[in-house]
Structures are given as structure tokens and as C-alpha cells.
C-alpha positions as CSV (number, residue, x, y, z in Angstrom):
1,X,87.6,118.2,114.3
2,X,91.2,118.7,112.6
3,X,93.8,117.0,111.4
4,X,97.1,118.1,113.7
5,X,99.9,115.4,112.8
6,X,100.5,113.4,109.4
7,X,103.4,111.0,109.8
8,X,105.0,108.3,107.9
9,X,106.0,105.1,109.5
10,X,108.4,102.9,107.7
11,X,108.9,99.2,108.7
12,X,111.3,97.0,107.2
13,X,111.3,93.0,107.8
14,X,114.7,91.3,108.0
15,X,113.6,87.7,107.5
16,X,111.8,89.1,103.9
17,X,113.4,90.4,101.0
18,X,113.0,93.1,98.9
19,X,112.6,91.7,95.6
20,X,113.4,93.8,92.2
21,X,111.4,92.5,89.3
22,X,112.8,91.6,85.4
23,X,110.6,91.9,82.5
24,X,111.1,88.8,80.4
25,X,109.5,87.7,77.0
26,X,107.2,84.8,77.4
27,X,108.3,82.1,74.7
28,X,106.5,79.8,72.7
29,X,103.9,82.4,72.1
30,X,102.3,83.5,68.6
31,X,103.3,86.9,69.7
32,X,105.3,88.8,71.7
33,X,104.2,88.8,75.0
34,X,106.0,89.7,78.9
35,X,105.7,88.7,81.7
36,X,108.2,89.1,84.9
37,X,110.3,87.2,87.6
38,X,112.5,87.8,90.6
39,X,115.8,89.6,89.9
40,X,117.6,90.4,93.0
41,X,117.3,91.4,96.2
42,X,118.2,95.0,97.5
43,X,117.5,94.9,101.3
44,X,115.1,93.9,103.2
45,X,111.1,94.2,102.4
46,X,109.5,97.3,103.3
47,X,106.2,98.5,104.4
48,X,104.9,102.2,104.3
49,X,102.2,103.3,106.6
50,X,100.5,106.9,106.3
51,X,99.4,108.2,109.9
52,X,96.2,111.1,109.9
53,X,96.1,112.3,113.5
54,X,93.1,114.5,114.9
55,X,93.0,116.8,117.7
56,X,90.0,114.1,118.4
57,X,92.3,111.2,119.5
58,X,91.0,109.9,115.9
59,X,93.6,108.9,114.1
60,X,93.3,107.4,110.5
61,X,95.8,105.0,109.0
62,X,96.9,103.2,105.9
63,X,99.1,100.8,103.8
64,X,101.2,103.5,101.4
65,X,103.3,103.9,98.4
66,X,104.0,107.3,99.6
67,X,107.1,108.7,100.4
68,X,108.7,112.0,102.6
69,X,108.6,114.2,99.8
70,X,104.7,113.5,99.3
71,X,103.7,113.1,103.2
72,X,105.4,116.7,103.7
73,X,103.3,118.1,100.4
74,X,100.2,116.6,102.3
75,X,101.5,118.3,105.5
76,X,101.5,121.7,103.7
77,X,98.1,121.6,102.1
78,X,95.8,120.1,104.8
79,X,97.2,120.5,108.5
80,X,94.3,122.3,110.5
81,X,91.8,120.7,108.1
82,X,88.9,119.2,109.1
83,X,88.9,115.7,107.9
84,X,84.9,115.2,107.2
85,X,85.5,117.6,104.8
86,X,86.6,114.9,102.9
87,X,85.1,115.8,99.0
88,X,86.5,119.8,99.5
89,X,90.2,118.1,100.0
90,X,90.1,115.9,97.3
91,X,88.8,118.4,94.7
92,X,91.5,120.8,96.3
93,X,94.2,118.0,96.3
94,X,93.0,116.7,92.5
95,X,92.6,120.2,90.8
96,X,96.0,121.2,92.6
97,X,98.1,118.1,91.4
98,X,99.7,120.2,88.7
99,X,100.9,122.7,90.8
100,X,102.3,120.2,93.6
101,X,104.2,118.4,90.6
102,X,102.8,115.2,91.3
103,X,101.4,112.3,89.4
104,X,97.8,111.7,88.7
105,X,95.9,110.2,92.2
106,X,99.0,110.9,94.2
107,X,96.9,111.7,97.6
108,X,94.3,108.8,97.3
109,X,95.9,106.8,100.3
110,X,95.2,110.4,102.6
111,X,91.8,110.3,101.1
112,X,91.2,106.5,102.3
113,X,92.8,107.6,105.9
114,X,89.9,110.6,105.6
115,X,87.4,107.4,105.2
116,X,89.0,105.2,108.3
117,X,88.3,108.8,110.6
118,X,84.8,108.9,109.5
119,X,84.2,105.3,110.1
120,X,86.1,105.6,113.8
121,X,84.3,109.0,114.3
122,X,80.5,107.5,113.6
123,X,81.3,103.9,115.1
124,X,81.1,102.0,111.8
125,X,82.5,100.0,109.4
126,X,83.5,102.5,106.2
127,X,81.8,100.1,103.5
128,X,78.2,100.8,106.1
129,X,79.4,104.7,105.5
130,X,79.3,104.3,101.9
131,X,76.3,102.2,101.6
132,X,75.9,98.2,103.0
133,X,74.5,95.9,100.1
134,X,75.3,92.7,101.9
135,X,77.3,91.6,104.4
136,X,79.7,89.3,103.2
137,X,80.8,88.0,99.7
138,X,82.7,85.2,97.8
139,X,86.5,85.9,96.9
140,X,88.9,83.8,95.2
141,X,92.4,82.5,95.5
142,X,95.0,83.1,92.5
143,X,98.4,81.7,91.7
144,X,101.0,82.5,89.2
145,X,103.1,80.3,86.9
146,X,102.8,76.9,88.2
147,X,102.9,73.0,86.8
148,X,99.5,71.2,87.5
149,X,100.9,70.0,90.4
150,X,101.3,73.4,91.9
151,X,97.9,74.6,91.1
152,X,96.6,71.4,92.6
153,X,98.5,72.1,96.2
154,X,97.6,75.7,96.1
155,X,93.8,74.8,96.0
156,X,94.7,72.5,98.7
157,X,95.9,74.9,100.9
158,X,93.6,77.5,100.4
159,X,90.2,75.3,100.5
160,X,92.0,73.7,104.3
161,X,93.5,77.2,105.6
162,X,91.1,79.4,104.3
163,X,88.1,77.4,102.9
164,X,88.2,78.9,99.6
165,X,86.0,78.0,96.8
166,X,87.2,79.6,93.6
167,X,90.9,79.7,91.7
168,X,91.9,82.2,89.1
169,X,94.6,81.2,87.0
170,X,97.7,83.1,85.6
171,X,99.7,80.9,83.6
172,X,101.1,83.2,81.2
173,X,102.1,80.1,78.9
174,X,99.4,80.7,75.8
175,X,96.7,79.5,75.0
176,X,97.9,76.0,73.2
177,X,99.7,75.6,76.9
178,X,96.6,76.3,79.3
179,X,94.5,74.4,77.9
180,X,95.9,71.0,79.5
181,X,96.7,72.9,82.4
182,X,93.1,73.7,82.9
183,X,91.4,70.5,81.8
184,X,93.8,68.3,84.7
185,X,93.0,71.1,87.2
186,X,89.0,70.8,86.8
187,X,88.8,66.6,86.4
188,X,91.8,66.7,89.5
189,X,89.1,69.2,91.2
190,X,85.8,68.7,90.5
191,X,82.7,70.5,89.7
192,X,82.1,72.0,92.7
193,X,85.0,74.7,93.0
194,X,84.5,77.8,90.7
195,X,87.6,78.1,88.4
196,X,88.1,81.5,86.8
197,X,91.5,82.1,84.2
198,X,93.2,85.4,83.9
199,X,95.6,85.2,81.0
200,X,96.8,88.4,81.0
201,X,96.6,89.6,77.2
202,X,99.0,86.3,76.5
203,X,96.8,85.2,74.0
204,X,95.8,86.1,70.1
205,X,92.3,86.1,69.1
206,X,92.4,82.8,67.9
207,X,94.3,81.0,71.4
208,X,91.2,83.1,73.5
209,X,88.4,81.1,70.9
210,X,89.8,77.8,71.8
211,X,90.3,78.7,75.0
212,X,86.8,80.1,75.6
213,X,85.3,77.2,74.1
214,X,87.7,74.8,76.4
215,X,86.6,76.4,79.7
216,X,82.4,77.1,78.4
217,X,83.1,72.7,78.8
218,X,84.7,72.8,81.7
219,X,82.0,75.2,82.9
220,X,84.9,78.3,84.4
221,X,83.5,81.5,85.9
């Protein structure tokens, strides 16, 4: 087998858009701390897709950050390749990012498009390829800056639409803030539904004791 075409698709979504982010200081906090929000818009939201084509009819594709620049390096290095050879082009592609001029990990999308081929090629799912442990396992829903009430219909939706049964949190308000915030979700809640909280190095040492001990009651992931 080898790889004959590598092409980028671009699709752009006019009902969505493109969203450029601000970094602003979180107030109210013992220390500074940032977090961001929605700036402006500059178009439409895009998606990039990377394409591996095979002279198999295989082809391998995934979700990208790449751009043309970095599809045609890929295109220079690895045409005619054979795309099993997956651990020989990523050394190649790794030990060679200095002389490509690229950033550190720059090709790991082409090496999970090497992984989809391998799954198509053998008939299986890639995480069977690398090695099955179970066969399905528990996620969680998160949400950003909300009031209570927010929280509360974000659980809502997700237990009816998607029959979730954990929450992570990321308030980014502090630590005096949350802990409210997280006592009125669990008593609104219950004790069934796991609740985990991500504050995102928003708190000092002291705000993540109180908190610790606040959610150990409340009994959080």
C-alpha cells in the first residue's frame, strides 16, 4: 500500500461565526488570574479536514489545525509511502521537525489519519488496533461560567438529550465564589449524579483547602 494524494478540505459554515477570543482578568480574586470571552467575529466558522489517500481505495481522514503550507510539507516528505509504516514516519517526521521549520507535534493529525487506514485496512475499530480494555466508558458533561441556574439547565439537558451522569464545573469565579455555586448545584441535584470541579488554577492554596474540604461533603469526583 501507498499513500498517492494528501489533500486539505476547508468547510466554512455561514449560519456560525468565527469567534476571536479576549483575555480578561478574572476580578474579585486573591490573585491575578485570566480567563477569556468572545471578542468579535471575523467570518464565518471554519473547519479543516486532512485527507490521506491510498492507491488502496483507503483513504484516512481527520479534523485539522493544519494549514496549506503544512499539508504541502507533508506532501513532500511522505507521498509514495506506505502508510503501515506508521512508527518509521513519525520518527522521520519528529527528528526532522527542525529542518521543516515547524513547531513541536506539527504532523500528529497525519499520524492519526495513518491510524484511521490501519483500522479501515484490518476491519477494526483503531482503539481494538491499539489494544481493547473495555468496551464502553463513563464521560462527563462540562459548562463554563454560568449562574446556578445555568448549571442546573445544562444538567437538564444533558441527563434528557444525552443521559449523562456526571458535570465538571468551570466557574472561574474563586474559591470564596464556588463554593455556593457548588453546594445549590449538589442539594438542587442530588446524590446520584457525579459532580467533578475544574477551576482552572483560579484559586490560592488556601481557596483549594476550603474548597477541597466543601466538595469531600458534598462527596465530588
Amino acid at each position: 500500500m501507498k499513500i498517492t494524494e494528501i489533500k486539505l478540505t476547508i468547510l466554512e459554515d455561514p449560519d456560525q461565526p468565527r469567534v476571536v477570543q479576549q483575555i480578561v482578568e478574572v476580578k474579585n480574586l486573591f490573585r491575578t488570574q485570566f480567563t477569556h470571552q468572545p471578542s468579535r467575529s471575523v467570518g464565518h466558522a471554519r473547519q479543516n479536514f486532512i485527507h490521506v489517500k491510498t492507491d488502496q481505495g483507503i483513504e484516512g481522514i481527520c479534523t485539522t489545525t493544519m494549514g496549506p503550507a503544512q499539508i504541502d510539507i507533508l506532501r513532500r516528505q511522505t507521498l509514495g509511502e506506505n502508510p503501515t509504516h506508521r512508527e518509521r514516519l513519525y520518527q522521520m517526521l519528529h527528528r526532522g521537525t527542525r529542518w521543516v521549520y515547524q513547531p513541536p507535534g506539527w504532523f500528529g493529525v497525519f499520524d492519526n489519519c495513518l491510524w484511521d487506514i490501519a483500522g479501515k485496512a484490518a476491519g477494526l475499530p483503531v482503539h481494538a488496533l491499539i489494544g481493547r480494555v473495555r468496551d464502553e466508558f463513563p464521560v462527563y458533561l462540562t459548562g463554563g461560567d454560568m449562574p446556578v441556574d445555568g448549571y442546573l439547565d445544562h444538567i437538564a439537558e444533558g441527563r434528557e438529550r444525552m443521559g449523562i451522569f456526571a458535570y465538571k464545573f468551570h466557574t472561574y469565579k474563586g474559591g470564596r465564589a464556588d463554593i455556593p455555586i457548588l453546594k445549590a448545584v449538589r442539594e438542587a441535584v442530588g446524590p446520584d449524579l457525579m459532580l467533578i470541579n475544574d477551576p482552572v488554577c483560579s484559586y490560592t492554596l488556601d481557596e483549594a483547602i476550603s474548597v477541597g474540604h466543601v466538595m469531600e461533603a458534598l462527596d465530588f469526583v
